[in-house]
VMD Tcl script that draws the C-alpha trace (Angstrom):
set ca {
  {0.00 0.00 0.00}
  {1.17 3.39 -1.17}
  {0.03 6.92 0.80}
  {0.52 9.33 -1.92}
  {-0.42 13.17 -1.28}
  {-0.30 15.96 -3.92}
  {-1.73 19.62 -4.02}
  {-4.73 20.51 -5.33}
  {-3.87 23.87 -5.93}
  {-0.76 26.12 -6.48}
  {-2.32 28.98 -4.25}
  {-3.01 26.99 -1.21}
  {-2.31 24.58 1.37}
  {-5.05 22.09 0.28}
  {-3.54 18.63 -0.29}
  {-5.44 15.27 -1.93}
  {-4.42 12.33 -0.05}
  {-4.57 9.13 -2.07}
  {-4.22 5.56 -0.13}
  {-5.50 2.65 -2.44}
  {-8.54 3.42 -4.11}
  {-9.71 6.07 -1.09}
  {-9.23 9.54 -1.35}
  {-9.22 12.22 1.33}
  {-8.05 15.95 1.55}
  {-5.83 17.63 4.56}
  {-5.52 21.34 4.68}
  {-4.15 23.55 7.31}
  {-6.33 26.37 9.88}
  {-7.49 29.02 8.90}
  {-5.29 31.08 11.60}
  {-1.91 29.32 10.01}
  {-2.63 30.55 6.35}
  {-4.90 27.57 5.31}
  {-8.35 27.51 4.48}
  {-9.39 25.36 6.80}
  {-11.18 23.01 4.46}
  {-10.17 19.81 5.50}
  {-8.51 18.02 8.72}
  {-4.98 18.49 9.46}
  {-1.99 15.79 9.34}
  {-2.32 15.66 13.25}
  {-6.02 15.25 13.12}
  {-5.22 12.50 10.92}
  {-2.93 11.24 13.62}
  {-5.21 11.46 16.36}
  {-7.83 10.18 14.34}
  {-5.59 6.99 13.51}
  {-5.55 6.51 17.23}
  {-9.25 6.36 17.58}
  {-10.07 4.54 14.54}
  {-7.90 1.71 15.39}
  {-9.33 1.49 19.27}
  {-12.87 1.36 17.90}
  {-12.33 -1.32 15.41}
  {-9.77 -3.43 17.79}
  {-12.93 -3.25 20.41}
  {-15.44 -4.22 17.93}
  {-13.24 -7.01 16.66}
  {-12.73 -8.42 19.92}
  {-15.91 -7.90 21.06}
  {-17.17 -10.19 18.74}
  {-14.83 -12.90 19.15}
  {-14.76 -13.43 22.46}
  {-19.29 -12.98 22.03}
  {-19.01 -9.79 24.54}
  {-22.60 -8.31 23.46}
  {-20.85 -5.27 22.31}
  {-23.03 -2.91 19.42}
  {-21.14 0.49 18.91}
  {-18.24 2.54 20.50}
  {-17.70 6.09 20.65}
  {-13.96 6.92 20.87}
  {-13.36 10.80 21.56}
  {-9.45 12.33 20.70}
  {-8.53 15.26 22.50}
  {-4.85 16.20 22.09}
  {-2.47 18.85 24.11}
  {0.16 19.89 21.66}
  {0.91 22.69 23.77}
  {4.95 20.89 24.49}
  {5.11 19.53 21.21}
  {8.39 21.57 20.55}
  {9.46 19.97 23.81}
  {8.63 16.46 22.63}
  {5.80 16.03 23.91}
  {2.41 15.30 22.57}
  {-0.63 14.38 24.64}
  {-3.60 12.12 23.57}
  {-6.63 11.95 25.90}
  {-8.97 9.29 25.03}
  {-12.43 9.03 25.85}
  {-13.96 5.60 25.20}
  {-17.78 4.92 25.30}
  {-18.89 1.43 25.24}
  {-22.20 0.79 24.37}
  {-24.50 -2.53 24.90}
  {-25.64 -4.45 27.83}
  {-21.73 -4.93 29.55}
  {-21.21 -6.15 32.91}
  {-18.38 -4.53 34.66}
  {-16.06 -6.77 34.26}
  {-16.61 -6.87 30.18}
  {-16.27 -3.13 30.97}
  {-12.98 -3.39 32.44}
  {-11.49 -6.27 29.91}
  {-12.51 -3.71 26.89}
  {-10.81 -0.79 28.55}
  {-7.31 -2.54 29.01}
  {-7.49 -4.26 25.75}
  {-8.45 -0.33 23.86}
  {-5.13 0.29 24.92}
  {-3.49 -2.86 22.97}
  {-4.64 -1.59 20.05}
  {-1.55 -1.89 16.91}
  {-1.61 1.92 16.49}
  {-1.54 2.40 20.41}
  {1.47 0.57 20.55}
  {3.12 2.10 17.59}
  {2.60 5.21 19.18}
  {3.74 4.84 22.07}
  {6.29 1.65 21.77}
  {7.79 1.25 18.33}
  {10.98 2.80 17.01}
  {9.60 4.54 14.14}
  {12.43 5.64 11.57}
  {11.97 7.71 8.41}
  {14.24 8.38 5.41}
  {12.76 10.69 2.81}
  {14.62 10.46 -0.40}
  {13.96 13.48 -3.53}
  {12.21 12.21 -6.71}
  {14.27 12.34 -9.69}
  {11.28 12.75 -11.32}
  {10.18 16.07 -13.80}
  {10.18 19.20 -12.26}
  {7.26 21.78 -12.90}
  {6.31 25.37 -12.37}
}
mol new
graphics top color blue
foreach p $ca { graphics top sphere $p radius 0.5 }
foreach p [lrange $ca 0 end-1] q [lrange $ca 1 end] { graphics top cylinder $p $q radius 0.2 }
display resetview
């Protein structure tokens, strides 16, 4: 799978975000120049973090039969030390169904398992970004 992201427009910050056949658009705020039209790259990556709780629940949920039928997962992020290093995720999970507490308490630790939960906050993520030799154009 290839993420590929191009502009949609030489005047602005709007950017077309192509993974498979799926297409989606990122822009920045309106206070940083942008116009605001479309999520940001760290919406994206809270986003990511919610997504993947709510479908990790709803996957287990269903094989272990826990009467599960929806989940609400609310982001809220403090990027007030990002410069610092640091970048806070709050998460808010609501489960919905007939749960006893303890199917309550199993879902909570196992939203926290979730593959992009642990790539955030385990794996050693590297990046190498390498210039196209492509054509160049105005």
């Amino acid at each position: 799978m290839t993420v590929t992201v191009n502009t949609v427009s030489h005047e602005g910050f709007r950017h077309s975000i192509k993974i498979d056949d799926y297409e989606v658009f990122t822009d920045v705020p309106k206070a940083i120049g942008g116009e605001g039209s479309a999520p940001s790259p760290h919406d994206y990556f809270d986003a990511a973090l919610g997504a993947c709780k709510a479908l990790t629940l709803k996957l287990y949920a269903q094989k272990k039969d826990i009467p599960l039928t929806g989940v609400t997962v609310e982001v809220k992020h403090d990027a007030s030390e990002e410069q610092q290093g640091k970048y806070a995720l709050h998460v808010k999970l609501t489960l919905k169904g007939v749960l006893t507490d303890q199917q309550r308490e199993e879902l909570h630790k196992v939203a926290d398992k979730c593959p992009v939960h642990k790539l955030m906050t385990t794996a050693d993520v590297t990046i190498e970004t390498h210039l196209s030799e492509g054509a160049f154009s105005q």
